[in-house]
Steps between C-alpha positions, in 0.01 A plus 500: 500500500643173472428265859897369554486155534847461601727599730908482389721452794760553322582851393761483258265247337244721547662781309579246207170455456378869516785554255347212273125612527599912405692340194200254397278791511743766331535276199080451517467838453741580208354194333184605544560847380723342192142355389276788528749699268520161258177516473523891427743460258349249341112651392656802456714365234235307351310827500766680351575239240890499689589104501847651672280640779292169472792272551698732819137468660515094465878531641360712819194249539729191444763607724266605768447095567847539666411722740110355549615152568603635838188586613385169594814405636461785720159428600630157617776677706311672697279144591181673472340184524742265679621197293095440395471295138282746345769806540756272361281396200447915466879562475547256275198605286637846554858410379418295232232747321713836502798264319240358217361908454863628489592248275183591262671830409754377400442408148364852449832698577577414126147521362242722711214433266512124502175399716598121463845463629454503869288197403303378812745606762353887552167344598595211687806702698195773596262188627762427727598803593081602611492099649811562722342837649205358572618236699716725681211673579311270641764408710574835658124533548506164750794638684483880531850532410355806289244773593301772334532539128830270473303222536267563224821601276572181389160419461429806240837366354377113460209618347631779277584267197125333467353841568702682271455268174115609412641849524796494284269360199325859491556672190666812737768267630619314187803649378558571134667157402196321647653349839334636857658765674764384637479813778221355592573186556834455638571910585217471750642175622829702559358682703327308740837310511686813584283596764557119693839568430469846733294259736766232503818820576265591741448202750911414455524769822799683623817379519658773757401308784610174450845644350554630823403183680734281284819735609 
């Protein structure tokens, strides 16, 4: 459970900011699950040989960026680390890698079996994206704001990508057009996001009491 860090006087402004956290994490989660089904869609229709399937899956996984991008943000609401330097290099790390992979699958909406177009923003957006968790990990590690297996969430997150790029190469995760599964790769991320989503909807706590308290 998360170690509050804060108390809000106020309660209306404490309600606000329930209200804010619940719809962070809400739009974590359907981002999150928007990406596992891209990447679904997307090796199934290279599998398939269905560029329509192909392209819906790089809509889901592209679109899922708008719904991602709020995880950090919601991380930094809930000041699991204060104002500290290294949790505001994380969100921005955060931030800046889910835009550059959501803007990778873009190109292939109209062309699912062009490799080339992303160019190098795929790879440089999922650098990022494994640099900002594991910063934030090391910073809820020095304060405790997390316990248990939360904690080490974000740091089987941050080092998904590295871990995961030796395995893709096999011959039994290369899909039939030649590129790595993209299930692997950014599905599993998905997930791990979705499940820090749940973790983030669950520390935004009740709003019942202070509703009352505000009347």
């Amino acid at each position: 459970m998360i170690k509050q860090s804060y108390v809000v006087e106020n309660p209306r402004a404490n309600i606000a900011t329930i209200r804010r956290l619940r719809t962070f994490s809400v739009l974590t989660i359907v981002g999150a699950v928007s990406l596992v089904l891209g990447a679904i869609h997307t090796d199934f229709g290279s599998y398939a040989d269905l560029p329509a399937i192909g392209s819906l899956g790089s809509v889901l996984s592209a679109a899922a960026g708008l719904g991602l991008v709020f995880l950090p943000i919601g991380l930094r609401a809930i000041r699991l680390s204060g104002t500290g330097a290294l949790a505001n290099a994380g969100t921005a790390l955060l931030a800046i890698g889910i835009c550059l992979a959501s803007i990778a699958d873009v190109p292939t909406i109209l062309d699912p079996k062009d490799l080339e177009s992303d160019g190098a923003f795929g790879p440089i957006g999922f650098v990022l994206i494994s640099a900002g968790f594991l910063l934030w990990f090391v910073v809820i590690l020095r304060t405790g704001a997390l316990a248990g297996w939360r904690q080490y969430l974000f740091l089987a997150t941050g080092l998904g990508f590295p871990l995961t790029i030796p395995t893709v190469q096999l011959p039994l995760f290369v899909v039939p057009n030649g590129r790595p599964s993209f299930l692997l790769l950014a599905g599993a991320l998905g997930v791990l996001q979705l499940m820090m989503g749940i973790v983030l909807r669950g520390q935004s706590g009740p709003t019942v009491d202070f509703s009352r308290q505000a009347l």
